[in-house]
PDB file of N, CA, C and O in Angstrom, chain B, residues numbered from 101:
ATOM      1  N   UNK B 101      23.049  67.887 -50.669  1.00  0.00           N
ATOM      2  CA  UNK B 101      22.568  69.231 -50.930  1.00  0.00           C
ATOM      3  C   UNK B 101      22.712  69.509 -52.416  1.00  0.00           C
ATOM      4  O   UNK B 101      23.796  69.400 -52.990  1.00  0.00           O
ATOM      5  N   UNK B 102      21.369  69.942 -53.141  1.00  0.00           N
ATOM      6  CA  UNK B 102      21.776  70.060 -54.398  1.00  0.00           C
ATOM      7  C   UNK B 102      22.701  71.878 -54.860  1.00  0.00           C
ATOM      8  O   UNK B 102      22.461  73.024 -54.481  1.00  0.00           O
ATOM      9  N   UNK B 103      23.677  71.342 -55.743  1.00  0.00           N
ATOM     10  CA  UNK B 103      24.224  72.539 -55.920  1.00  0.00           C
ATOM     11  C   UNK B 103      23.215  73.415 -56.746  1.00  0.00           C
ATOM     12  O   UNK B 103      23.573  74.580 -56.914  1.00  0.00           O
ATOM     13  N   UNK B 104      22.350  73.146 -57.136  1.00  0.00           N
ATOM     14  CA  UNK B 104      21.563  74.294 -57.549  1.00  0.00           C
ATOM     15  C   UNK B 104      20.940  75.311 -56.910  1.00  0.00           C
ATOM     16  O   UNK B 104      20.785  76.520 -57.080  1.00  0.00           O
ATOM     17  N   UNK B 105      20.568  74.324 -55.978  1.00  0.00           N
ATOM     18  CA  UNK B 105      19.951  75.595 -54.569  1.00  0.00           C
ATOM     19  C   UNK B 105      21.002  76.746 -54.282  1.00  0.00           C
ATOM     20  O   UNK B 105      20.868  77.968 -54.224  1.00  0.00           O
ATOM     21  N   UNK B 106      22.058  75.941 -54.128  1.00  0.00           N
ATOM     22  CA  UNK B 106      23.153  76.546 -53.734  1.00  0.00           C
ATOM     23  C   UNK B 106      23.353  78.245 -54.995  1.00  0.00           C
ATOM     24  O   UNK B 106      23.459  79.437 -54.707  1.00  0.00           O
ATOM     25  N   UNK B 107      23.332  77.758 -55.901  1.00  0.00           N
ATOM     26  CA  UNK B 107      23.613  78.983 -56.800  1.00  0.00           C
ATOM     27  C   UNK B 107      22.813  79.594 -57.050  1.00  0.00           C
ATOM     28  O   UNK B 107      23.055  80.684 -57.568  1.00  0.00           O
ATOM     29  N   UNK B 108      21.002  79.048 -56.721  1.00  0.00           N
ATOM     30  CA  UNK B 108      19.967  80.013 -56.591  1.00  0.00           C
ATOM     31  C   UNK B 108      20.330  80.775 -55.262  1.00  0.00           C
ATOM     32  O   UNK B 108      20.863  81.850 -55.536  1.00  0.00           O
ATOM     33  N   UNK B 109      20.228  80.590 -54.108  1.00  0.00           N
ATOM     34  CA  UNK B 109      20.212  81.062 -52.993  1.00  0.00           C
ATOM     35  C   UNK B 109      21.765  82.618 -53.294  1.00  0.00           C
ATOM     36  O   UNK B 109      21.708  83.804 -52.968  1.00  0.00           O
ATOM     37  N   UNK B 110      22.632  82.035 -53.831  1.00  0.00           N
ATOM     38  CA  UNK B 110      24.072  82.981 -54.026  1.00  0.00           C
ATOM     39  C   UNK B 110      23.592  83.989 -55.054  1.00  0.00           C
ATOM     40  O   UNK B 110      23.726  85.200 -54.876  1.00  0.00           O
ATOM     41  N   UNK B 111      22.774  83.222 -56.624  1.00  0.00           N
ATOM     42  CA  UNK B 111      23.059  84.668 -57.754  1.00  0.00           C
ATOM     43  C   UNK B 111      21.358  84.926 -58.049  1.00  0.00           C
ATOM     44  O   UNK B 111      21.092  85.948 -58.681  1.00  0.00           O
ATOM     45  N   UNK B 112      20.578  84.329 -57.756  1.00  0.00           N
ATOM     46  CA  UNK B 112      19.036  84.953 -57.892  1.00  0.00           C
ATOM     47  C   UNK B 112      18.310  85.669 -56.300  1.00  0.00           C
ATOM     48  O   UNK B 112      17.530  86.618 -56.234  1.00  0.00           O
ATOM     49  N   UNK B 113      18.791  84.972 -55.317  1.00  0.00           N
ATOM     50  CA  UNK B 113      18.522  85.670 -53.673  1.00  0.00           C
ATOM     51  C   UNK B 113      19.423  86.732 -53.565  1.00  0.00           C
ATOM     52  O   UNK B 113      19.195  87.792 -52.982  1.00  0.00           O
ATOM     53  N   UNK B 114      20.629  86.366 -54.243  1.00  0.00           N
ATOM     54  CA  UNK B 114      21.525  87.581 -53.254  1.00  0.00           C
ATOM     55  C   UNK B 114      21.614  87.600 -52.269  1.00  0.00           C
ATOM     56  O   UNK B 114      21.649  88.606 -51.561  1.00  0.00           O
ATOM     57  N   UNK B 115      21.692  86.158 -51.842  1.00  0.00           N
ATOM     58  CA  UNK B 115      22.334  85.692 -50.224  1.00  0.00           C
ATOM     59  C   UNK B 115      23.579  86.479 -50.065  1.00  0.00           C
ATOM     60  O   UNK B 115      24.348  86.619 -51.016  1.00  0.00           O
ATOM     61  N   UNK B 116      23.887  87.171 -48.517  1.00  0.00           N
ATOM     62  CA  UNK B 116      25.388  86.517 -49.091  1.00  0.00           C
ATOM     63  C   UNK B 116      25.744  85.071 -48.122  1.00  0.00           C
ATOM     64  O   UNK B 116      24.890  84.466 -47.473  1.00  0.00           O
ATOM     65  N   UNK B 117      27.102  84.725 -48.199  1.00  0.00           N
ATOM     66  CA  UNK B 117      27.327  83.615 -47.562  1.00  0.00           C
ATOM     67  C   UNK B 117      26.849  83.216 -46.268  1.00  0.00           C
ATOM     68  O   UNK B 117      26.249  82.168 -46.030  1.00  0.00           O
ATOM     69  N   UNK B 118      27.136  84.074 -45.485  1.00  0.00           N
ATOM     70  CA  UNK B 118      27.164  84.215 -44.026  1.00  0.00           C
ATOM     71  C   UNK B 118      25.379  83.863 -43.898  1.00  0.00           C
ATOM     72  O   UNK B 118      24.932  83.362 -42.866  1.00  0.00           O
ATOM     73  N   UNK B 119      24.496  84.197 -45.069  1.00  0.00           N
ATOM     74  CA  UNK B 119      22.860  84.181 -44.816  1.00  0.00           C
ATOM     75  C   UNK B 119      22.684  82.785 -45.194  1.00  0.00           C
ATOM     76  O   UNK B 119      21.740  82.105 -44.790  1.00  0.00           O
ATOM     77  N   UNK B 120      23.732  82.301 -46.084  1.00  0.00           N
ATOM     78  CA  UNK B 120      23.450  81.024 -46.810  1.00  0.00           C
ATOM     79  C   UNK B 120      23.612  79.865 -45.778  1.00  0.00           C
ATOM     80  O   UNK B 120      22.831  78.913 -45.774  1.00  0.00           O
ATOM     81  N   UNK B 121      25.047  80.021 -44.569  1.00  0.00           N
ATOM     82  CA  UNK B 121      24.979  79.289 -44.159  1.00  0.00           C
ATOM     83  C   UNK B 121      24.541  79.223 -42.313  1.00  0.00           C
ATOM     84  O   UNK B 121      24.820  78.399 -41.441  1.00  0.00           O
ATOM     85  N   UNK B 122      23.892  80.278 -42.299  1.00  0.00           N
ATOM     86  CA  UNK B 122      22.728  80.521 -41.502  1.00  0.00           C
ATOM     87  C   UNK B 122      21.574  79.861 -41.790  1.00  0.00           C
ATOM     88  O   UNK B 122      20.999  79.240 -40.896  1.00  0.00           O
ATOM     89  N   UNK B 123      21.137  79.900 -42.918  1.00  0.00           N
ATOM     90  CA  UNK B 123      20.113  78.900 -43.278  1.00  0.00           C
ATOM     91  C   UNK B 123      20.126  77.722 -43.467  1.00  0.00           C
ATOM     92  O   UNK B 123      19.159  77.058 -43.096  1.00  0.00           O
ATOM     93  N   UNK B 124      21.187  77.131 -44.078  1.00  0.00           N
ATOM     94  CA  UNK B 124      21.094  75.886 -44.336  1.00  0.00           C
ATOM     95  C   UNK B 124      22.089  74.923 -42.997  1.00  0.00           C
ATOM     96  O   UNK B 124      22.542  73.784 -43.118  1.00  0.00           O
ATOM     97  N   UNK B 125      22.192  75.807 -41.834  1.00  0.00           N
ATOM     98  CA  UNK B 125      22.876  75.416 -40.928  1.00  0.00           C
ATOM     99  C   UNK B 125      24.298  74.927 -40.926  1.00  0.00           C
ATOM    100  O   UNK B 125      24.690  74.171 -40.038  1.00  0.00           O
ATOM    101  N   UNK B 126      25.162  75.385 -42.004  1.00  0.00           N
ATOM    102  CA  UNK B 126      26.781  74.884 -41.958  1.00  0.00           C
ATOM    103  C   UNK B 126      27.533  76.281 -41.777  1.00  0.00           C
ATOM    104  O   UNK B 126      27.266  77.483 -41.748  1.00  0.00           O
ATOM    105  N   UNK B 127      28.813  75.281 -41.652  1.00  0.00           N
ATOM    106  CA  UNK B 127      29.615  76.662 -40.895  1.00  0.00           C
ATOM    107  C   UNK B 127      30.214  76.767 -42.672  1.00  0.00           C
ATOM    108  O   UNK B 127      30.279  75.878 -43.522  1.00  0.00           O
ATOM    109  N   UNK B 128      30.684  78.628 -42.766  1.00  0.00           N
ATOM    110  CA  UNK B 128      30.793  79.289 -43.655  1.00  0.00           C
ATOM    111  C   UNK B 128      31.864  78.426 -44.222  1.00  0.00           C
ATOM    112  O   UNK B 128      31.363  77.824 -45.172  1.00  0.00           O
ATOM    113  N   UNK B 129      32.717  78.199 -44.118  1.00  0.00           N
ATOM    114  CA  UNK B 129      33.830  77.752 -44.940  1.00  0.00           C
ATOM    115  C   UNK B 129      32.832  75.970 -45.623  1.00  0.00           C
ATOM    116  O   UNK B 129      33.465  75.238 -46.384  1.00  0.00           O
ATOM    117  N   UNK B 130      32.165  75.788 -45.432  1.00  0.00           N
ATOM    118  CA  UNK B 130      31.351  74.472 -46.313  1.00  0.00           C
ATOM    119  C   UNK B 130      30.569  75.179 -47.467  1.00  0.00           C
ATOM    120  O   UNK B 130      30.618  74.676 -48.590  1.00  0.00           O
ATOM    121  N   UNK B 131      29.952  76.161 -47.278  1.00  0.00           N
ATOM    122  CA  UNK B 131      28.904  77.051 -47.883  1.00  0.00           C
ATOM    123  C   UNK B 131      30.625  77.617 -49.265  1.00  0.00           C
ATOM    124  O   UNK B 131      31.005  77.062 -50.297  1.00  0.00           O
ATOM    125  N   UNK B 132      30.948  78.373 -48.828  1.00  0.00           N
ATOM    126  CA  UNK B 132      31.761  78.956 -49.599  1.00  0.00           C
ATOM    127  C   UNK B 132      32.551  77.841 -50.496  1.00  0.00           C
ATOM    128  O   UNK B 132      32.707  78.139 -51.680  1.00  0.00           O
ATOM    129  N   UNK B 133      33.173  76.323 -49.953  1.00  0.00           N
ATOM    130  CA  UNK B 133      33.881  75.257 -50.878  1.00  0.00           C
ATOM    131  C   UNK B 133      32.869  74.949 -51.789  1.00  0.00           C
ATOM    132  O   UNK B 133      33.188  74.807 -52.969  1.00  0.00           O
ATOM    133  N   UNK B 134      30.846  74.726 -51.198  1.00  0.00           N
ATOM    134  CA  UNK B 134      30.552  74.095 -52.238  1.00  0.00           C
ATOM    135  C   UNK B 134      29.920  74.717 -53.187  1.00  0.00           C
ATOM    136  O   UNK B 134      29.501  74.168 -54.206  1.00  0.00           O
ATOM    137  N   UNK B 135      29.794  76.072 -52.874  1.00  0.00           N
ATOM    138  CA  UNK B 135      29.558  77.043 -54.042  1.00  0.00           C
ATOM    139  C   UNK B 135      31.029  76.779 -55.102  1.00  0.00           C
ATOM    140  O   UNK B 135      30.921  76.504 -56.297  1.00  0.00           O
ATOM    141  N   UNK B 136      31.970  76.885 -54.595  1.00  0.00           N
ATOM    142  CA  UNK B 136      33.110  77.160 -55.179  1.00  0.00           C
ATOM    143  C   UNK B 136      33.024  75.864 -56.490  1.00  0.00           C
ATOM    144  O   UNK B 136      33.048  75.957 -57.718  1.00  0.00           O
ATOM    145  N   UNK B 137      32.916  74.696 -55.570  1.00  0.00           N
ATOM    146  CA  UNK B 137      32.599  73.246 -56.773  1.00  0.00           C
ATOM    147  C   UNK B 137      31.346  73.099 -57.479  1.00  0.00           C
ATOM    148  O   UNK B 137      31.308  72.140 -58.250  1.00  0.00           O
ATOM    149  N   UNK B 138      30.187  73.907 -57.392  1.00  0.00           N
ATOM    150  CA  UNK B 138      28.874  74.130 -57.926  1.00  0.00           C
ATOM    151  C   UNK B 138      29.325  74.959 -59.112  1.00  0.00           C
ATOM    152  O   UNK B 138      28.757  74.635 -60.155  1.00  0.00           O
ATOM    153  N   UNK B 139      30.218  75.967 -59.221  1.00  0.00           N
ATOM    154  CA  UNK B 139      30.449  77.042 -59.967  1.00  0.00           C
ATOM    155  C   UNK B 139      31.272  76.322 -61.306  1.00  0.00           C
ATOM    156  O   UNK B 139      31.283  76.480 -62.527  1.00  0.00           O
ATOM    157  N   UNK B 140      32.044  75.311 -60.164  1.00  0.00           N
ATOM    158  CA  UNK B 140      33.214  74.877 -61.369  1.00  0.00           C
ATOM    159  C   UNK B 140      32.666  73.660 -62.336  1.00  0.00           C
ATOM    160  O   UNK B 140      33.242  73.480 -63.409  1.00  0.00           O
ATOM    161  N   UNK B 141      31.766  72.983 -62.031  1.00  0.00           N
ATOM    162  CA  UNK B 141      31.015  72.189 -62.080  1.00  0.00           C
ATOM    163  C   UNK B 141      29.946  72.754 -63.701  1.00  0.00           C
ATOM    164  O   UNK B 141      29.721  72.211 -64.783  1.00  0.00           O
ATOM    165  N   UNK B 142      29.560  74.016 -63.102  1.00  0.00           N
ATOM    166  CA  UNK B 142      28.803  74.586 -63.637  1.00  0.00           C
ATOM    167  C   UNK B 142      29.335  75.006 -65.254  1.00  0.00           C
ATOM    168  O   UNK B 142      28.856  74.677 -66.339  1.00  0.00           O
ATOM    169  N   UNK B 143      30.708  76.003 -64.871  1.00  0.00           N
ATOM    170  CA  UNK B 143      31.706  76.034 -65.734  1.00  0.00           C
ATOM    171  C   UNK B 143      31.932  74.828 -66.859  1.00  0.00           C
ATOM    172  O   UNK B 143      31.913  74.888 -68.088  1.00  0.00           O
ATOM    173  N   UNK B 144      32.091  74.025 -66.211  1.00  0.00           N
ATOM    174  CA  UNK B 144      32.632  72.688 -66.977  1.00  0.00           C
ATOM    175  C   UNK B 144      31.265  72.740 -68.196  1.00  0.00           C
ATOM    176  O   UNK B 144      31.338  73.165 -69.349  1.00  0.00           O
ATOM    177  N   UNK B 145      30.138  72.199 -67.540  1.00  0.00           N
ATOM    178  CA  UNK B 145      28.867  71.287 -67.989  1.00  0.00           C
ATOM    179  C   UNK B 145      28.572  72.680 -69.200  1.00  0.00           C
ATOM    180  O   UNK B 145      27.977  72.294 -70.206  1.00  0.00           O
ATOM    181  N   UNK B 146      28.927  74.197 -69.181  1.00  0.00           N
ATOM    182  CA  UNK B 146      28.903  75.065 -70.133  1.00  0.00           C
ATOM    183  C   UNK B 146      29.475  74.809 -71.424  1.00  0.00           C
ATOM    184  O   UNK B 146      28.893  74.519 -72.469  1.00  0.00           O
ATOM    185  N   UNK B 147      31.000  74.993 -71.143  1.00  0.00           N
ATOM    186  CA  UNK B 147      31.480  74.457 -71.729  1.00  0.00           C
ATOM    187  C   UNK B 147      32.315  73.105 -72.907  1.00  0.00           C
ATOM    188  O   UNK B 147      33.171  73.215 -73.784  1.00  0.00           O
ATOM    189  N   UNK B 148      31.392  71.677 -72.250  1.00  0.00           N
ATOM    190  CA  UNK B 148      30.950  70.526 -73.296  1.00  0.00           C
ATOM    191  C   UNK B 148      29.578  71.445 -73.658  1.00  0.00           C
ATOM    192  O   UNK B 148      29.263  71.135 -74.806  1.00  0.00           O
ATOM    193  N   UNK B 149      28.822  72.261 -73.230  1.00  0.00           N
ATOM    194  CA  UNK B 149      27.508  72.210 -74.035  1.00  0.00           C
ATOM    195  C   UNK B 149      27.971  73.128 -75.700  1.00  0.00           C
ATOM    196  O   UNK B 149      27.687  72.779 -76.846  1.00  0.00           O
ATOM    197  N   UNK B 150      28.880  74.550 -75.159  1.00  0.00           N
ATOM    198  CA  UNK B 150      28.818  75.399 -76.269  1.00  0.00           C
ATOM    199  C   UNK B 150      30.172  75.106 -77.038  1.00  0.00           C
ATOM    200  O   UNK B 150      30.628  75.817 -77.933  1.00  0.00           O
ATOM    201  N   UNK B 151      30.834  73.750 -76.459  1.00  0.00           N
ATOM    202  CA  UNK B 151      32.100  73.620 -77.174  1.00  0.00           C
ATOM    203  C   UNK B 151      33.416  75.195 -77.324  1.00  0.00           C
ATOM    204  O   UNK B 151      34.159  75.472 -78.266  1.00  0.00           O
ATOM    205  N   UNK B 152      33.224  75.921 -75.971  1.00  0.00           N
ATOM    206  CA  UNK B 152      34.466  76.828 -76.107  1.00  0.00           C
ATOM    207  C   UNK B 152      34.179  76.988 -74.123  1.00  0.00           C
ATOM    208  O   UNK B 152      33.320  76.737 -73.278  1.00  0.00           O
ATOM    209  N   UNK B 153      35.791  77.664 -74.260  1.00  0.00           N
ATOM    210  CA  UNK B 153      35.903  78.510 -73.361  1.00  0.00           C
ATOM    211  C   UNK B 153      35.009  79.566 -72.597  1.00  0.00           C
ATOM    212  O   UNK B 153      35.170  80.763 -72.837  1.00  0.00           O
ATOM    213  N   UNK B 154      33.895  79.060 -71.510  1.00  0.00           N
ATOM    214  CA  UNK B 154      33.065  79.863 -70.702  1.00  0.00           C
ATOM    215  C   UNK B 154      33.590  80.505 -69.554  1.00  0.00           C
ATOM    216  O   UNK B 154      34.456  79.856 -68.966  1.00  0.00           O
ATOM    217  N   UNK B 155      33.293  81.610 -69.081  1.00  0.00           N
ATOM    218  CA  UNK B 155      33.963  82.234 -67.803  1.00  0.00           C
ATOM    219  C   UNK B 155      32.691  82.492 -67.449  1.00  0.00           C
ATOM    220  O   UNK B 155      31.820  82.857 -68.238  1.00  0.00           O
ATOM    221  N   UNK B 156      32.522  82.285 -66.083  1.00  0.00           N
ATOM    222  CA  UNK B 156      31.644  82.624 -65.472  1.00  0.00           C
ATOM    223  C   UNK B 156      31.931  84.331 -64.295  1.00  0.00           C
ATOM    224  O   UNK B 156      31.012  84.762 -63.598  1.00  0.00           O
TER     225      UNK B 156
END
């Protein structure tokens, strides 16, 4: 599953979870870990780009 979907579906849909993993058929606690590692992931790949400290 690409984590991008994942963070479209969460911060441009305004899923919330419970819709996310209604749709993509997993139970909530999968939906919620891999947002959680999409985010941090995300975090990271910010931060080598702008060389500082990003908070998302």
């Amino acid at each position: 599953m690409s984590t991008l979907l994942l963070i479209i579906l969460r911060e441009y849909q305004e899923l919330t979870y419970e819709e996310i993993a209604e749709i993509l058929d997993w139970k909530l606690s999968r939906v919620k870990t891999n947002l959680h590692r999409a985010k941090l992931a995300l975090k990271q790949s910010l931060n080598k780009s702008v060389g500082e400290s990003y908070e998302l």
